[in-house]
C-alpha positions as CSV (number, residue, x, y, z in Angstrom):
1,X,0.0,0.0,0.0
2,X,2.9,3.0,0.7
3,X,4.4,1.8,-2.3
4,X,1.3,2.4,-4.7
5,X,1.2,5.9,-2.5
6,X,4.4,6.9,-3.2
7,X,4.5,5.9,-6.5
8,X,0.8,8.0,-6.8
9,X,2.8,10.9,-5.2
10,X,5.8,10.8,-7.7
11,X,3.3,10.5,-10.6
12,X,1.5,13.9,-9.3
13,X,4.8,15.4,-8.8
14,X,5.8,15.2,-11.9
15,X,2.2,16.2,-13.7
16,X,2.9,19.3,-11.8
17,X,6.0,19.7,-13.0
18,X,4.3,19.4,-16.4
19,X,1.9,21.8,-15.9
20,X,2.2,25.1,-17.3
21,X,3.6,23.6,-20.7
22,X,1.1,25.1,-23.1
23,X,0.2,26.0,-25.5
24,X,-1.3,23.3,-26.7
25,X,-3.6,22.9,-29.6
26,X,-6.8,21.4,-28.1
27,X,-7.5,20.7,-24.6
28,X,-10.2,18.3,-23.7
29,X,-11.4,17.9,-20.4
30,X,-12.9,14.7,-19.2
31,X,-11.1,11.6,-19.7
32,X,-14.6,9.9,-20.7
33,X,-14.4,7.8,-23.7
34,X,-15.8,10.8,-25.7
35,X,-12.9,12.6,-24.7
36,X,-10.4,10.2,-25.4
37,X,-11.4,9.6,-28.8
38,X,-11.6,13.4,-29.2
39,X,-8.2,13.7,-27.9
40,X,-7.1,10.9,-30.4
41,X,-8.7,12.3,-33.2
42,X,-7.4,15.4,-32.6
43,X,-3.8,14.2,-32.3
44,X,-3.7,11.7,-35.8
45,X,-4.9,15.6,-37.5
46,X,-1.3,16.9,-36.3
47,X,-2.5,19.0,-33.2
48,X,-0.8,18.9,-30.1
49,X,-3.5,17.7,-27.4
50,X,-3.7,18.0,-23.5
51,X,-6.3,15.2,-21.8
52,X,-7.2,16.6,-18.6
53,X,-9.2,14.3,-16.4
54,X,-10.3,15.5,-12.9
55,X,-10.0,12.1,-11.5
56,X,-7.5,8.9,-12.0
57,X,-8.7,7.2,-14.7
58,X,-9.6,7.3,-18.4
59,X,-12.5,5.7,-20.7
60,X,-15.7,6.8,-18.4
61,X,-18.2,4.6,-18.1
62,X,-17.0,2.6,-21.2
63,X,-13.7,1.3,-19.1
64,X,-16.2,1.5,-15.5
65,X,-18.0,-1.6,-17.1
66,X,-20.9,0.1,-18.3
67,X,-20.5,-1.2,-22.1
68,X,-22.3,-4.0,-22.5
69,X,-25.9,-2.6,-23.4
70,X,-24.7,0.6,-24.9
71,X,-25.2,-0.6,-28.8
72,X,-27.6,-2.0,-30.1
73,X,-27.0,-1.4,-34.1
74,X,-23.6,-1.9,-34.5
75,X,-24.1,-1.2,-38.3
76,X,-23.7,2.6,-36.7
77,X,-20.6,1.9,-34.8
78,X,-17.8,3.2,-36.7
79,X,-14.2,5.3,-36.9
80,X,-12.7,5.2,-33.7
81,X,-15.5,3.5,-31.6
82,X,-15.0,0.8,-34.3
83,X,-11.2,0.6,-33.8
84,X,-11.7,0.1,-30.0
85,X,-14.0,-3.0,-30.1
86,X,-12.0,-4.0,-32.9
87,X,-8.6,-3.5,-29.6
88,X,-11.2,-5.2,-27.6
89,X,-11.5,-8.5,-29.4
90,X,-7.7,-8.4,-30.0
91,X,-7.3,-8.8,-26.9
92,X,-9.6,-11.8,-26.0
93,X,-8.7,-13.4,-29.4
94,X,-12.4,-13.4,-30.8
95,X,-14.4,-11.7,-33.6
96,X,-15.5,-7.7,-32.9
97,X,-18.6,-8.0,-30.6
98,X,-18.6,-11.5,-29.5
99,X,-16.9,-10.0,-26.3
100,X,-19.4,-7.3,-25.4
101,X,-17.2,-6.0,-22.0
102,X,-14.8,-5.4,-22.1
103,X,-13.2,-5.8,-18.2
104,X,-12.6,-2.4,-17.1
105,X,-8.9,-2.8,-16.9
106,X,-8.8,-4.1,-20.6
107,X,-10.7,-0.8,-21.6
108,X,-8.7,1.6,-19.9
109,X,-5.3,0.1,-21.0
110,X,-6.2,0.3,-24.7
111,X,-7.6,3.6,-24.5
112,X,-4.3,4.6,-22.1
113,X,-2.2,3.1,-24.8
114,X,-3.8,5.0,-28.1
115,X,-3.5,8.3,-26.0
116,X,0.4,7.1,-25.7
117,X,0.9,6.4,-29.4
118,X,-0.9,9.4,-30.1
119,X,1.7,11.6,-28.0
120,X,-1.5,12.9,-26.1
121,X,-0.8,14.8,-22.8
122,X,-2.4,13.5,-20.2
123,X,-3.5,15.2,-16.2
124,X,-4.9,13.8,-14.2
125,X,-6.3,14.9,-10.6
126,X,-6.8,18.1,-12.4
127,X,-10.7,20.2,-11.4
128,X,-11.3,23.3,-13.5
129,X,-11.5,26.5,-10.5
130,X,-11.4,29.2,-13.2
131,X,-11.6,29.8,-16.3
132,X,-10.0,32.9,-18.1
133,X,-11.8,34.6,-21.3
134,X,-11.3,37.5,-23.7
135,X,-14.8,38.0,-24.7
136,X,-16.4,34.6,-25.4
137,X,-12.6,33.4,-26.4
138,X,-11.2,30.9,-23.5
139,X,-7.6,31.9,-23.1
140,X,-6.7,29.9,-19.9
141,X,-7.6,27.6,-17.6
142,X,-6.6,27.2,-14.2
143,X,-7.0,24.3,-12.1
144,X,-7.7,24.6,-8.1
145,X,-4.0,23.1,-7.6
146,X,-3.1,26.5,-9.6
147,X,-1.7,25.1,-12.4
148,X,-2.9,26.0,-15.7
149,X,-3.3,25.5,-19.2
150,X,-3.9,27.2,-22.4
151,X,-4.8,25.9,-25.8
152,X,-7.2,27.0,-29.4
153,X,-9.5,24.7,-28.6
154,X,-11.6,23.4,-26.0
155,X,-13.7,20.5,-25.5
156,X,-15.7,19.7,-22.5
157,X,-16.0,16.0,-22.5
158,X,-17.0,15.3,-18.8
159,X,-19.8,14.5,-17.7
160,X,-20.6,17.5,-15.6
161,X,-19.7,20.3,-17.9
162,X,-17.4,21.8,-15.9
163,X,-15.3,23.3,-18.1
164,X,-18.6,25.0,-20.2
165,X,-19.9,25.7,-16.7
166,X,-17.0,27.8,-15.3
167,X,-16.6,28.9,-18.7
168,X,-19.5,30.9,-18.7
169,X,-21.7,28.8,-21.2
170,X,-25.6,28.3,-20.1
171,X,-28.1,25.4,-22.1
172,X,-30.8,27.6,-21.8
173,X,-32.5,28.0,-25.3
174,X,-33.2,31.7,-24.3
């Protein structure tokens, strides 16, 4: 147990140190599977990409085990959905969507992989405090351990909407 701390403590160490780095091109936050296939996508059209995920894990409900009734149709599964179940039955050596999980851990380490090869950026532990705008342009955003980031893009991929929230952004049709 103190050696998965310590080793946790070193890892936020040196996302600290890493903080601060940008610009980047895009910045997603939310670690979800939406935003790591944004983050992907993003990368493989030459951008430079920053994952920021407020809590210690990627993939969202897709790597929590929540996948297995989320298609119905997969005629309308495609791109980089596709290429995951595609990973997915790699890995248990079957046809794409005989294995309908997959295992959380299998989930996460392909998606954790792709951001790899992809030379995404990755944060985690990271919660939006505030977020800095000229006009309706974001310019920064600064996280409540003070770090920040900047990019040209942002995506709000979490759940929540943090990032839109903080940002200013309302649903209201009005």
């Amino acid at each position: 147990m103190l050696v998965k701390f310590l080793v946790l403590i070193y890892a936020t160490c040196i996302v600290s140190l890493q903080a601060n780095t940008g610009p980047y091109d895009v910045l997603v936050y939310g670690a979800t599977a939406s935003g790591v296939m944004a983050a992907v996508a993003a990368s493989e059209e030459g951008s430079r990409v920053l994952l920021v995920e407020p809590g210690r894990y990627v993939g969202g409900m897709v790597t929590g085990g929540l996948s297995h009734s989320d298609y119905g149709d997969r005629t309308v599964i495609g791109g980089l959905t596709l290429e995951f179940y595609r990973k997915v039955a790699e890995h248990y050596n079957t046809h794409v969507f005989y294995w309908r999980g997959p295992e959380p851990h299998v989930g996460e380490k392909i998606m954790l992989d792709w951001l790899h090869e992809h030379g995404v950026d990755l944060w985690f532990g990271k919660r939006v405090q505030e977020v800095i705008k000229n006009g309706n342009i974001i310019e920064r955003v600064i996280f409540t351990d003070g770090t920040y980031a900047e990019a040209s893009v942002y995506i709000d991929a979490g759940y929540e909407g943090d990032l839109m929230s903080r940002a200013g952004v309302t649903t209201d049709e009005g």
